[in-house]
C-alpha positions as CSV (number, residue, x, y, z in Angstrom):
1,X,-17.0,-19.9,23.3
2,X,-15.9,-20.4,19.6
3,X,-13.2,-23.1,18.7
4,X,-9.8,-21.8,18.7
5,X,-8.1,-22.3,15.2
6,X,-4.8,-24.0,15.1
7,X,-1.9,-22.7,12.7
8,X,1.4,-23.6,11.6
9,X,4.5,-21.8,12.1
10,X,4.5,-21.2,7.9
11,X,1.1,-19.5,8.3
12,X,3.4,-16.6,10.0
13,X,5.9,-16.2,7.4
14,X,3.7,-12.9,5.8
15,X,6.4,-11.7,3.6
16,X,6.4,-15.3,1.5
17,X,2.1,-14.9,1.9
18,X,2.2,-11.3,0.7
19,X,4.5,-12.6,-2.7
20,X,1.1,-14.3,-3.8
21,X,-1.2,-12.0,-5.9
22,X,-4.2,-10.1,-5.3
23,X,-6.6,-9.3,-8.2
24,X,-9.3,-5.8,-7.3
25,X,-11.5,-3.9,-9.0
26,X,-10.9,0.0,-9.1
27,X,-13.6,1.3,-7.6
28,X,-14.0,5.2,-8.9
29,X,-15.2,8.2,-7.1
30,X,-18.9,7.7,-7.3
31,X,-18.4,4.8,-5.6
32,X,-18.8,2.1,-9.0
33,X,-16.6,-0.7,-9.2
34,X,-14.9,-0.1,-12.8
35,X,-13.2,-2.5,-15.4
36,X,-9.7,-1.7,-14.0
37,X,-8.5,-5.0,-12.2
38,X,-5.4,-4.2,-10.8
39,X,-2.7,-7.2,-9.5
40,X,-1.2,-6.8,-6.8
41,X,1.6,-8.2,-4.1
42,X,1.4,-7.5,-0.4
43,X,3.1,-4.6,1.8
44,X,5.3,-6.9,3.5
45,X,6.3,-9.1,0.1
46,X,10.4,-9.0,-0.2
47,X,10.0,-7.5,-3.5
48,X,8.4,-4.4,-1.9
49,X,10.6,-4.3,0.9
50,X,13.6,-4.6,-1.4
51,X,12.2,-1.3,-3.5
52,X,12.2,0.6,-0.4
53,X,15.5,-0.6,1.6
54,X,17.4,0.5,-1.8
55,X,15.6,4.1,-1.7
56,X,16.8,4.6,1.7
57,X,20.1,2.6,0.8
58,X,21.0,5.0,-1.6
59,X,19.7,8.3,0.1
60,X,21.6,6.6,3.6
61,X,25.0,6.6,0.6
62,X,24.4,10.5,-0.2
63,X,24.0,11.6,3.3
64,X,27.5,9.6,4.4
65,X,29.1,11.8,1.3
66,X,27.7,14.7,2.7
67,X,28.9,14.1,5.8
68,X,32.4,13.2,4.6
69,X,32.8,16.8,3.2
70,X,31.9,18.6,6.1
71,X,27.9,19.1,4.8
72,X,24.6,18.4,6.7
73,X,22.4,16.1,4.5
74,X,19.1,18.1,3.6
75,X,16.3,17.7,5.4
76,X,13.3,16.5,3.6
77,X,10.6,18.3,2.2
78,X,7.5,16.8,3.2
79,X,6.5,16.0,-0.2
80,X,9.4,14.0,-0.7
81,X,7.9,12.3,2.0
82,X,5.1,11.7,0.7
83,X,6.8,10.6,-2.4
84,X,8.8,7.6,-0.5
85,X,5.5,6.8,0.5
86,X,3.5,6.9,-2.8
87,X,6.8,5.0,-4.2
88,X,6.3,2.1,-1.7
89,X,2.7,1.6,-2.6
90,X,3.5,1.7,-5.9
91,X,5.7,-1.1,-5.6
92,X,2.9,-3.7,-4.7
93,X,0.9,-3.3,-8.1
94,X,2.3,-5.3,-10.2
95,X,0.3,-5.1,-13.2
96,X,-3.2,-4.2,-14.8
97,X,-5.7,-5.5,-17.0
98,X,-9.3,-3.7,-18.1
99,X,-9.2,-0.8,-19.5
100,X,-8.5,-0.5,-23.9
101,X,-6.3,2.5,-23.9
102,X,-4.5,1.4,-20.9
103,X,-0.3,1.3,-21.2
104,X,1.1,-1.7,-20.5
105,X,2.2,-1.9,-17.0
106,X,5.6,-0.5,-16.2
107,X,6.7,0.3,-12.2
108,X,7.1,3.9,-13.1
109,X,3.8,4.1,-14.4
110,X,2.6,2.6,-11.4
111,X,4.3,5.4,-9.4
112,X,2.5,7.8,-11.6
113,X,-0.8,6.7,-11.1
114,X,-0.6,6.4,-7.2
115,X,0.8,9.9,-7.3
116,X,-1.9,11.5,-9.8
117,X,-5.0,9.1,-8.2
118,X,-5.4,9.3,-4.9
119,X,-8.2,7.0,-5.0
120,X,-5.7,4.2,-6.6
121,X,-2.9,5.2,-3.9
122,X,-5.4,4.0,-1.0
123,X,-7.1,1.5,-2.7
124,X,-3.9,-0.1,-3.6
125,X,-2.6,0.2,0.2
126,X,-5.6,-0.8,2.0
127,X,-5.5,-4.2,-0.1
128,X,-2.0,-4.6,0.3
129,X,-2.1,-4.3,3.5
130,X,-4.7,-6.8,4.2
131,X,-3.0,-10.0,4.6
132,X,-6.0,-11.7,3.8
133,X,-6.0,-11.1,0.3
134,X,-3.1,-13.0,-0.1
135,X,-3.4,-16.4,1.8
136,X,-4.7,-19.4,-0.3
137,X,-7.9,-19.8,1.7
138,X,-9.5,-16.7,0.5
């Protein structure tokens, strides 16, 4: 039976372990890892969550207008779906470093390239969302 590892109650605060930063490779379609080193936060980092609560904050605002004239709010499409998600994601890189002709890193240009590289989009989530890559003892 292995040993059982003792934590401390700080070891469960993930949204102040996801604010640390995670450095990755891109790794392109043929499977090579590339220059690209992306920097990123994690999923559950306040920054990230902030980002999305004001998205739905301000749709949430639209919808109670709506509704104060007498209108149904819209339902949405299900790529603006997939755009709050894409969004979200994009919200954990926060910044890049590898590549000569690359712009400097903006959060709109992060949204751009989650939504044009869908490669980037799930690389980007499945390392944000691994709460590994954030603790100091990786």
């Amino acid at each position: 039976m292995s040993e059982v590892k003792k934590i401390s109650f700080a070891q469960l605060n993930a949204t102040k372990i996801c604010e640390n930063t995670h450095d990755f490779n891109y790794v392109n379609e043929n499977g090579d890892e590339t220059s690209l080193v992306f920097t990123i936060i994690g999923d559950q980092a306040e920054s990230v969550k902030k980002a999305i609560y004001k998205k739905i904050n301000q749709e949430r605002q639209q919808e109670a207008i709506l509704k104060k004239r007498g209108k149904d709010a819209p339902v949405k499409t299900i790529e603006e779906l997939i755009e709050d998600n894409v969004e979200g994601i994009a919200a954990c890189i926060v910044g890049w470093k590898g590549v000569e002709d690359m712009p400097e890193y903006s959060p709109e240009l992060a949204i751009t390239l989650c939504q044009n590289n869908k490669l980037i989009f799930d690389q980007v989530k499945a390392a944000s969302e691994n709460l590994a890559n954030f603790t100091k003892s990786k």
